[in-house]
C-alpha positions as CSV (number, residue, x, y, z in Angstrom):
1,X,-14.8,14.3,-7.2
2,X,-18.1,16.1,-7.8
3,X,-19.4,18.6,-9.7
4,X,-19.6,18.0,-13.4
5,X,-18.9,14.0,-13.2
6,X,-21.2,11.9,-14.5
7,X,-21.5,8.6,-13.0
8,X,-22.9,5.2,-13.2
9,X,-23.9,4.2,-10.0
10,X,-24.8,0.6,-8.8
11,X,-25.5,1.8,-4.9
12,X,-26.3,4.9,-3.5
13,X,-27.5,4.6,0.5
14,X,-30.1,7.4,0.4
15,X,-30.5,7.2,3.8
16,X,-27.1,8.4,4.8
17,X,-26.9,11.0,1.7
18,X,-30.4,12.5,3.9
19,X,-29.1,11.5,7.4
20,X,-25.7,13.6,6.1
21,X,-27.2,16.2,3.9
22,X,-30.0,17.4,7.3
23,X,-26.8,17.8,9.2
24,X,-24.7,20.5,6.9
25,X,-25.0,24.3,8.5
26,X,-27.5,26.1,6.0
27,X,-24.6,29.2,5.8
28,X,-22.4,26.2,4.1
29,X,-25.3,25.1,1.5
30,X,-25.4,27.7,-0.8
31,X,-21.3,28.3,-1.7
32,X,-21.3,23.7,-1.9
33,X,-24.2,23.7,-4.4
34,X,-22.7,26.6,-6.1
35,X,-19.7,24.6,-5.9
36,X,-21.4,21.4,-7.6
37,X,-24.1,23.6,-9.6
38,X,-27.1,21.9,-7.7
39,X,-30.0,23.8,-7.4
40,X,-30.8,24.2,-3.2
41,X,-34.6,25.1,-4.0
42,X,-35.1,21.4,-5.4
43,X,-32.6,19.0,-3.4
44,X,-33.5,21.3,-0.4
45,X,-36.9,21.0,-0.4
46,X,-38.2,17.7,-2.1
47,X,-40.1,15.6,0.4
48,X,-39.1,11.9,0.4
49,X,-42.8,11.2,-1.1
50,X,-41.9,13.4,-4.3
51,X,-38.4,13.0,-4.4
52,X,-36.6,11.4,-7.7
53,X,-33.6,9.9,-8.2
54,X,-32.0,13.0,-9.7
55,X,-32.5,14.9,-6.4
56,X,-31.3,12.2,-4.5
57,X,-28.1,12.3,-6.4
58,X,-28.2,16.2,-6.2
59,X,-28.0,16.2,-2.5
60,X,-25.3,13.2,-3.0
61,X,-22.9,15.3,-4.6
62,X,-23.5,18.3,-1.8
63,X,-23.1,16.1,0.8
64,X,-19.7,14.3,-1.2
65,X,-18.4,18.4,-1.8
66,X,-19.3,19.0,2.1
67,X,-17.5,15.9,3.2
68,X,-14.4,16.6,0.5
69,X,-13.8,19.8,2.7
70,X,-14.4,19.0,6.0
71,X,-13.7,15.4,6.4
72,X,-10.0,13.9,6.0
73,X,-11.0,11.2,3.1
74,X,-7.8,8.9,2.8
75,X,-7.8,6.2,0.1
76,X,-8.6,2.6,1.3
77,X,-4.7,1.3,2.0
78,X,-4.8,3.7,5.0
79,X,-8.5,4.1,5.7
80,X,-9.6,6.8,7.9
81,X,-13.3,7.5,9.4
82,X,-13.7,7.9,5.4
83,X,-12.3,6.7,2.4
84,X,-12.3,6.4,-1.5
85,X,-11.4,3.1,-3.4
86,X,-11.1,1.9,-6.6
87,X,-11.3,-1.9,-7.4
88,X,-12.8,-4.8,-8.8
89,X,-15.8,-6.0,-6.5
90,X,-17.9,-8.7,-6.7
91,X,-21.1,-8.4,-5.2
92,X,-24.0,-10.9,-3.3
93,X,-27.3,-10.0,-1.2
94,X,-28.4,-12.4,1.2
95,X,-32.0,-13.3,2.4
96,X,-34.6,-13.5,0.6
97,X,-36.0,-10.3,0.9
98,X,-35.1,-6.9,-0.8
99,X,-34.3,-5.4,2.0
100,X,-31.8,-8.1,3.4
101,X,-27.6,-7.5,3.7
102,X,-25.3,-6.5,0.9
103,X,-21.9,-8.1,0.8
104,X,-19.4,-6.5,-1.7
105,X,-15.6,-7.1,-2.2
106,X,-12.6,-7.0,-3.6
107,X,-8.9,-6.7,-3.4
108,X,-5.9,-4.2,-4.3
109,X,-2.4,-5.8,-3.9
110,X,-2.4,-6.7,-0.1
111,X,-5.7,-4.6,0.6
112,X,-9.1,-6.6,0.7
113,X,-12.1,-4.3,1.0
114,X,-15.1,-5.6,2.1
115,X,-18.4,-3.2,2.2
116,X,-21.6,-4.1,3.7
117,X,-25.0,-2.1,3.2
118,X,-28.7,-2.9,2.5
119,X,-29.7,-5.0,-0.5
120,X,-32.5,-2.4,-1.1
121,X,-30.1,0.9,-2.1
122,X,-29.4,-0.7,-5.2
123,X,-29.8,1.0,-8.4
124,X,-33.1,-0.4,-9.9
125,X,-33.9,-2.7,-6.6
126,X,-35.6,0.0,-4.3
127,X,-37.9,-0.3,-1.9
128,X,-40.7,2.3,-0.9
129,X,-40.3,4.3,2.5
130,X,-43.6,2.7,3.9
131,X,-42.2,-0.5,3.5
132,X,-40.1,-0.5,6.8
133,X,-37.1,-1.4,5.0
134,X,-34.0,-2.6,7.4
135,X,-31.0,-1.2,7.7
136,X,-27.3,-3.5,7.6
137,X,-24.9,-0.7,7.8
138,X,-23.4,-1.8,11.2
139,X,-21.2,-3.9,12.6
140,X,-24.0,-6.3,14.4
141,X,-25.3,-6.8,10.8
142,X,-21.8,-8.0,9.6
143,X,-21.6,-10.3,12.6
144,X,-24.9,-12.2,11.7
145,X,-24.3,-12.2,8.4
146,X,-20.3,-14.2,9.1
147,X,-22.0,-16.0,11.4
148,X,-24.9,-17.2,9.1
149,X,-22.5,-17.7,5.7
150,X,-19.4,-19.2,7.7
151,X,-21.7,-20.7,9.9
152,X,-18.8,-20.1,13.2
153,X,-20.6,-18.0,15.8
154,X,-19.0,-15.0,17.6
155,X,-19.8,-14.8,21.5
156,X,-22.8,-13.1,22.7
157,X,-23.5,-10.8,25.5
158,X,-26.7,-12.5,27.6
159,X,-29.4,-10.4,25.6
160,X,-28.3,-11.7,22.6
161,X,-26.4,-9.0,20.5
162,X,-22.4,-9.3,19.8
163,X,-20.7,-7.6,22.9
164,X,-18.0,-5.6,22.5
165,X,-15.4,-7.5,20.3
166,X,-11.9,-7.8,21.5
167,X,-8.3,-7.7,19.1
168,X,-8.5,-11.2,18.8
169,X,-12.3,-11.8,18.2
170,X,-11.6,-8.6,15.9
171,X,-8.7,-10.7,13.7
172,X,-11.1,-13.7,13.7
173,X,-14.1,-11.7,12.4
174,X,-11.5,-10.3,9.6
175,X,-10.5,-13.3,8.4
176,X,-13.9,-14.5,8.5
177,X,-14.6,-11.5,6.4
178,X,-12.4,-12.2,3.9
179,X,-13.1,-15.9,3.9
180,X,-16.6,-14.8,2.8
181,X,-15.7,-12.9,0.2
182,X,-13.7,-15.5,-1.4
183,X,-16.4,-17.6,-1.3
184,X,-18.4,-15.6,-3.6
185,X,-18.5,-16.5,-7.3
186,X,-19.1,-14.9,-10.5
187,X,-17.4,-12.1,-12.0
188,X,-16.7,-8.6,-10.5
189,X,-17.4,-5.1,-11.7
190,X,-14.4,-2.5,-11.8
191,X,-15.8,0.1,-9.0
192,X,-15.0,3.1,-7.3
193,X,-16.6,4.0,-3.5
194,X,-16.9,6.3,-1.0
195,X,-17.5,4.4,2.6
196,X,-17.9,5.0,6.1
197,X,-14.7,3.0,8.1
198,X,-16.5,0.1,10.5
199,X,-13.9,-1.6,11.4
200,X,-9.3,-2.1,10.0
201,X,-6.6,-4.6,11.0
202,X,-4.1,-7.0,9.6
203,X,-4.1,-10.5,8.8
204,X,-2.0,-13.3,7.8
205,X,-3.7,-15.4,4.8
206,X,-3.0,-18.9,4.6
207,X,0.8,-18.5,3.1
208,X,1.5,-16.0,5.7
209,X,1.4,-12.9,3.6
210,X,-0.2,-10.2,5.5
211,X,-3.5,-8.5,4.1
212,X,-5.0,-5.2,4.9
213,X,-8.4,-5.5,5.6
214,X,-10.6,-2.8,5.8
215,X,-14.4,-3.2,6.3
216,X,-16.5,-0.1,5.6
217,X,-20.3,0.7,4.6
218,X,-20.6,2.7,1.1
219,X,-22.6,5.9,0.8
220,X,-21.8,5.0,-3.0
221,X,-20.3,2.6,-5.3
222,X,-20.0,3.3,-8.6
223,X,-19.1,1.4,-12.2
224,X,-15.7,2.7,-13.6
């Protein structure tokens, strides 16, 4: 999926592509931007200060090549730790700050995929490092954010944060999930995504047909 491919991307989580990118073995660096024809001497060096968008995509495509070969990517009807999708997504931020959630879905036959990040990785909506920008790429960020749209709280462990959920607080939170999502209005951009698996499980809808959902956090989306 890399090398060569130009894309048009709506979302791009720098922080994982540099969280991913610091952890690849130097030996495997030079054959994967060979592979990609990314030159290591820019991606590999650029400090965040100096750093544009076409290193950040640079690294992207190293880190995509490195994860291509060493990770099992499945596509999202039988999502592993990673997986690719293609489909039409609609797409909300909530808050009122740049930095607040992302909430993006859509659906594939009996596959709803829902993908949550930070409103700030955004093509065209960034935020600078010294700002302290927060991160929602984890499952306590999708619990406040069901709890705050659907307004039906999830029980807390006494300090506060969602304890460990159990299969049927799990199915609740999915359907929650995909209530959410249907909630959402406006029209939906045809997209393709590489994400990060948070959480899978089956559901029954409302006419009892079951539904996949899958719940991940995108290191990309992309505009077909």
């Amino acid at each position: 999926m890399t090398g060569g491919i130009v894309r048009y991307y709506a979302y791009v989580s720098e922080t994982k592509v540099d969280m991913l990118f610091g952890q690849i073995p130097p030996k495997l660096l030079s054959g994967l931007g060979t592979e990609v024809k990314v030159d290591l001497k820019v991606v590999g060096l650029t400090v965040q200060k100096d750093r544009t968008e076409a290193d950040m995509y640079g690294r992207l495509e190293i880190v995509e090549a490195y994860l291509d070969r060493n990770d099992d990517i499945s596509w999202m009807t039988e999502p592993s730790a990673w997986f690719r999708g293609e489909c039409e997504l609609r797409m909300s931020g909530y808050g009122r700050t740049p930095d607040g959630p992302m909430f993006m879905t859509g659906q594939e036959g009996d596959t709803v995929v829902v993908l949550i990040g930070s409103a700030h990785h955004l093509i065209g909506q960034r935020v600078s490092p010294e700002s302290g920008a927060v991160g929602h790429s984890m499952l306590p960020s999708l619990f406040r954010l069901v709890q705050q749209a659907v307004d039906d709280r999830l029980p807390a462990a006494p300090g506060g944060s969602p304890r460990r959920e159990s299969p049927t607080e799990t199915v609740d939170l999915l359907r929650q999930v995909v209530q959410l999502g249907r909630g959402l209005r406006g029209p939906g951009n045809s997209c393709e995504f590489l994400a990060r698996r948070l959480l899978s499980g089956v559901i029954s809808d409302a006419q009892g047909r079951e539904l996949n959902v899958v719940v991940g956090t995108p290191l990309y989306v992309a505009l077909l």
